[in-house]
Legacy VTK file of the C-alpha trace (Angstrom):
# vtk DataFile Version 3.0
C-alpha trace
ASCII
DATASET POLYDATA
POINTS 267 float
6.264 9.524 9.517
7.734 12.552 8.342
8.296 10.770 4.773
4.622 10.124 4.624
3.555 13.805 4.866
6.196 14.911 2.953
4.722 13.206 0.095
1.526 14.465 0.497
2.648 17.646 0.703
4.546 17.422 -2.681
1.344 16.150 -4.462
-0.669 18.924 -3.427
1.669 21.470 -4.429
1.479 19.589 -7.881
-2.183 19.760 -7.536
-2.657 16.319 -7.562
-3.223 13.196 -5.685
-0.144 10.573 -4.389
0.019 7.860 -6.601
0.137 4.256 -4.223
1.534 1.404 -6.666
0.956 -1.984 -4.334
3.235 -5.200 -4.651
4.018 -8.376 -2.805
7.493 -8.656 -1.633
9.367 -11.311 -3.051
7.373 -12.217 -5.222
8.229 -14.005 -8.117
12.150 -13.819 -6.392
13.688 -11.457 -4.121
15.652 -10.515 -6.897
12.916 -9.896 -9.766
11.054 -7.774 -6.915
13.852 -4.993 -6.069
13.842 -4.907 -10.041
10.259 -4.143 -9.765
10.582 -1.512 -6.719
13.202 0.198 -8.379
11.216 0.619 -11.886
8.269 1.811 -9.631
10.942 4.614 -7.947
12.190 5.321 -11.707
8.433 5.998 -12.850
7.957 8.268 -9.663
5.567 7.119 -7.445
4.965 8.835 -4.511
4.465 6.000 -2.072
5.465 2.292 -2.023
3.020 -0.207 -0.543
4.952 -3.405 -0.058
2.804 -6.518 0.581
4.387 -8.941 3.275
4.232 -12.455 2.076
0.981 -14.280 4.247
-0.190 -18.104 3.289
-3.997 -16.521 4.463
-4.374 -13.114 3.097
-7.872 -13.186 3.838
-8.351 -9.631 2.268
-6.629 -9.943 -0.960
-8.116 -11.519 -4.241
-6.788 -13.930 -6.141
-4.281 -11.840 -8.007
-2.713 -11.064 -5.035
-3.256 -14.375 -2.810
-1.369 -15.533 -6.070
0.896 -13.135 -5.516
1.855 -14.497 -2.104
1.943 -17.790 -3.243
4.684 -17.388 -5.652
6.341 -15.100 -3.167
6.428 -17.978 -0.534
7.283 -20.545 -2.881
10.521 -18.937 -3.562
11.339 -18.972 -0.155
10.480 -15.595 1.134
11.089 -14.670 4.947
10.890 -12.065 7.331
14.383 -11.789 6.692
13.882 -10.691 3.179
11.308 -8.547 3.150
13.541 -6.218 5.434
16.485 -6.965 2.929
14.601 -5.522 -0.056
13.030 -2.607 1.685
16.831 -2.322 3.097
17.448 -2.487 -0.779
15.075 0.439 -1.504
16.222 2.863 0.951
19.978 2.109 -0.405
18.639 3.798 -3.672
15.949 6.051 -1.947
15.838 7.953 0.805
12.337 9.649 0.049
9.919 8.043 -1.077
7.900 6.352 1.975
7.111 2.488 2.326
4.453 0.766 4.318
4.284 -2.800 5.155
0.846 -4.314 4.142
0.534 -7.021 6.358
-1.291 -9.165 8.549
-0.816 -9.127 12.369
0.391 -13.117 13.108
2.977 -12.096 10.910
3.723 -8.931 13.181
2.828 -10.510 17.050
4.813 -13.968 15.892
7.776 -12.032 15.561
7.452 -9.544 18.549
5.577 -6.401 18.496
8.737 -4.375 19.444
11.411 -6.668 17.446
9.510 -6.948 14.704
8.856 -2.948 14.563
12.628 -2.315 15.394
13.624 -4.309 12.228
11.272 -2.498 9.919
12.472 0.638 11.279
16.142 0.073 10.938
15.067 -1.390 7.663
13.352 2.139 6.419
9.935 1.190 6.400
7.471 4.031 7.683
4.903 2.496 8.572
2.143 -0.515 8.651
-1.294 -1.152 7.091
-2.232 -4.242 9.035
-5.313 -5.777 7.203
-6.784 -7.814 10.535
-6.183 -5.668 13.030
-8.940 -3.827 14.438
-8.070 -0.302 16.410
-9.967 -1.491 18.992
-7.717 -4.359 19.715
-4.327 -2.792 18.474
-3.528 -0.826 21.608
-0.391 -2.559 22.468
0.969 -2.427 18.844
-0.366 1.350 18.532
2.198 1.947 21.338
4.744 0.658 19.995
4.773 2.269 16.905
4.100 5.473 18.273
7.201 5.289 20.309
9.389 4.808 17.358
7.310 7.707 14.791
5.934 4.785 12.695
2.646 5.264 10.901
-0.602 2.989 11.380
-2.453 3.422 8.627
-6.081 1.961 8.938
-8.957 0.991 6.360
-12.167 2.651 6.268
-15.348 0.533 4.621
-17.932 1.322 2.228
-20.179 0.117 5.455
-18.421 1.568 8.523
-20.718 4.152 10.441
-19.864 7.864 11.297
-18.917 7.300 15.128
-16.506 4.434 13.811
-14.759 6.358 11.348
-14.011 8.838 14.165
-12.828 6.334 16.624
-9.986 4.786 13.426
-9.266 8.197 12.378
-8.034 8.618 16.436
-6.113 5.675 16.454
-4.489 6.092 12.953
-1.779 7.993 11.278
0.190 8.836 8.145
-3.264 8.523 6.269
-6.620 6.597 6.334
-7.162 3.753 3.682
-10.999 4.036 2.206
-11.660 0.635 0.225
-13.857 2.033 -2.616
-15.949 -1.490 -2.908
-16.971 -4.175 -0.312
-14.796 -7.577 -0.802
-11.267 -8.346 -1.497
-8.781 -6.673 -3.885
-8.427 -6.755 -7.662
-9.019 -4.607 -10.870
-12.805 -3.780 -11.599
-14.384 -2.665 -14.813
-15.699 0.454 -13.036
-14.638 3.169 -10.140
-17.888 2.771 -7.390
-20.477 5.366 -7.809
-20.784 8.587 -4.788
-17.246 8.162 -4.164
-16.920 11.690 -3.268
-19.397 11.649 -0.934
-17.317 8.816 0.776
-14.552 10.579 1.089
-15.911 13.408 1.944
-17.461 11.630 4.631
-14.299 10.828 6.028
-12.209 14.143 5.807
-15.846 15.692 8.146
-14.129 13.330 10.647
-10.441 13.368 10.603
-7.191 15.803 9.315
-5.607 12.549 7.755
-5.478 12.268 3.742
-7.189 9.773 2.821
-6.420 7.428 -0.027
-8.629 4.961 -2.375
-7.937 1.650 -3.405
-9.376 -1.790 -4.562
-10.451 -2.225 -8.352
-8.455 0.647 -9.578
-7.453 -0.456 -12.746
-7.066 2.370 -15.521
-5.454 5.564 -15.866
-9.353 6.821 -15.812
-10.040 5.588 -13.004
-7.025 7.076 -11.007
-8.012 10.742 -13.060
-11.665 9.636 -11.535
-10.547 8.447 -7.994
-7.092 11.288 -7.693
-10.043 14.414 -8.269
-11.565 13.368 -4.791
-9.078 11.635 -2.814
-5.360 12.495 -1.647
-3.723 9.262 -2.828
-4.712 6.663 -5.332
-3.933 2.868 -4.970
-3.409 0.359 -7.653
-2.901 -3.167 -6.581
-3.848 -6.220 -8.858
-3.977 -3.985 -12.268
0.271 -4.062 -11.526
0.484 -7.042 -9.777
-0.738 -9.303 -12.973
1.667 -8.184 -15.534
3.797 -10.495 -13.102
1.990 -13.793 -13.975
2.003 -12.495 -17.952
5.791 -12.180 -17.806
7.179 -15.358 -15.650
8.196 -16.911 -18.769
10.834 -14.457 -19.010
11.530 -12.475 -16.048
13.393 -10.182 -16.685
10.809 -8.090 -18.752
8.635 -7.909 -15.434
9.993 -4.625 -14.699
9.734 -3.258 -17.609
6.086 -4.098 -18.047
5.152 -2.802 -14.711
7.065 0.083 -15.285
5.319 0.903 -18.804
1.905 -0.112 -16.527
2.484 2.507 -13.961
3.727 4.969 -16.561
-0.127 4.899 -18.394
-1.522 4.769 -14.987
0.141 7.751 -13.864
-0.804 9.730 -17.014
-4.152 9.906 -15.012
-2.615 12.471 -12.585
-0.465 13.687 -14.702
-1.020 13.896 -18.304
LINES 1 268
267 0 1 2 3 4 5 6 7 8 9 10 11 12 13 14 15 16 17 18 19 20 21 22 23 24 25 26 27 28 29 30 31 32 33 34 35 36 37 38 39 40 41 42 43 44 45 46 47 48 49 50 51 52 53 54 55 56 57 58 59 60 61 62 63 64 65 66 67 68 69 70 71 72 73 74 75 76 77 78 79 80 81 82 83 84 85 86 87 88 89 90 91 92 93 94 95 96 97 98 99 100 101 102 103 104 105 106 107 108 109 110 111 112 113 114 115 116 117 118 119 120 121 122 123 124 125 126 127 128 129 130 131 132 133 134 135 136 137 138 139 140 141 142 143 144 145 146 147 148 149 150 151 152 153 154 155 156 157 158 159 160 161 162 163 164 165 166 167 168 169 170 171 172 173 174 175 176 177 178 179 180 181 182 183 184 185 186 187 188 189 190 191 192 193 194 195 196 197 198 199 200 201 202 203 204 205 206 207 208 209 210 211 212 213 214 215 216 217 218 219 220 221 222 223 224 225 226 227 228 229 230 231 232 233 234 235 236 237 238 239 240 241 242 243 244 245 246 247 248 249 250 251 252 253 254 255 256 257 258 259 260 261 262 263 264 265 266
């Protein structure tokens, strides 16, 4: 975990928030996506969320249950997901990466294999969309043993006493979804925001970072001057389906994407 506060601790000595790009691993091809991870590197973002591939992402929205889709379709497997993030670590040893998953994908494999691999792998940590701290003792455990991070969501709609109860059960840094519903780019950043996460930081030392319907480099200059980390998902993700008749200019376009996103932190 000592990636993950690292980078936190670089922003704020910037004075600014840690910029969260998301993708989906392997998707279109393993090879197209360790383009794409290494343009994201090359931009400099401060954290890499790397979706596993799931044929029931149940919290995504279509861009990224697309996302999957095309992933899968190529053939994606456990097996590469830890080759790419294996990949990523072979051309940077800094920047942190956590595994957006789902837990079949996790408790299919075997909580302590499966945790093993993404350690040895670099990964530093897990944000595991179904899996409620309540019921996550066992995998909590595991992790904990080997200094990887749970990271946990926090909802427009969860109550004070529950916030306190994920805040004791996560780590590396607590994930507020700005909006009720399932990813993708919105016209708008949600009204009281700060209050939100303001709410959360009463409760817990843990950054906190914002995502779903982040879409503009407004709305990270909106979202980055009240949270510690921004999160853009979909807004990157599409310039994927835009480009598949020529792959190799993916990169490039999500690089130029993230490079006007980040100009909201930055410029």
């Amino acid at each position: 975990m000592e990636r993950i506060s690292k980078a936190f601790a670089h922003a704020q000595t910037e004075g600014r928030a840690c910029f969260i790009p998301y993708v989906c691993a392997c998707d279109p091809d393993l090879e197209t996506s360790f383009s794409i991870c290494r343009e994201l590197l090359n931009a400099g973002v401060d954290i890499l969320e790397i979706g596993v591939p799931f044929s029931d992402p149940l919290a995504d929205g279509l861009t990224n249950q697309l996302a999957a889709q095309r992933a899968l379709v190529s053939g994606a497997t456990h097996d590469q997901v830890f080759e790419l993030v294996s990949r990523v670590r072979e051309i940077n040893s800094d920047v942190p990466v956590i595994l957006y998953t789902y837990f079949n994908l996790v408790f299919s494999q075997g909580l302590e294999e499966y945790v093993d691999r993404a350690k040895e792998a670099g990964v530093d940590g897990f944000l595991t969309l179904d899996l409620p701290p309540e019921e996550a003792g066992d995998f909590l455990k595991v992790c904990r043993d080997r200094e990887m991070a749970n990271v946990f969501i926090v909802a427009p709609t969860t109550p004070d006493d529950r916030i306190e109860l994920i805040a004791k059960a996560g780590s590396g840094f607590l994930y507020y979804v700005s909006r009720e519903g399932v990813t993708g780019a919105r016209e708008q950043v949600v009204s009281g925001l700060g209050d939100a996460v303001k709410r959360i930081k009463d409760r817990s030392d843990l950054p906190v970072v914002v995502g779903f319907g982040i879409s503009s480099p407004e709305h990270v200059r909106e979202v980055g001057s009240v949270a510690d980390g921004v999160v853009v998902g979909s807004a990157i993700v599409n310039c994927i389906p835009e480009n598949l008749d020529q792959r190799d200019a993916i990169p490039g376009a999500i690089g130029a994407k993230v490079t006007n996103l980040l100009t909201g932190l930055t410029g």
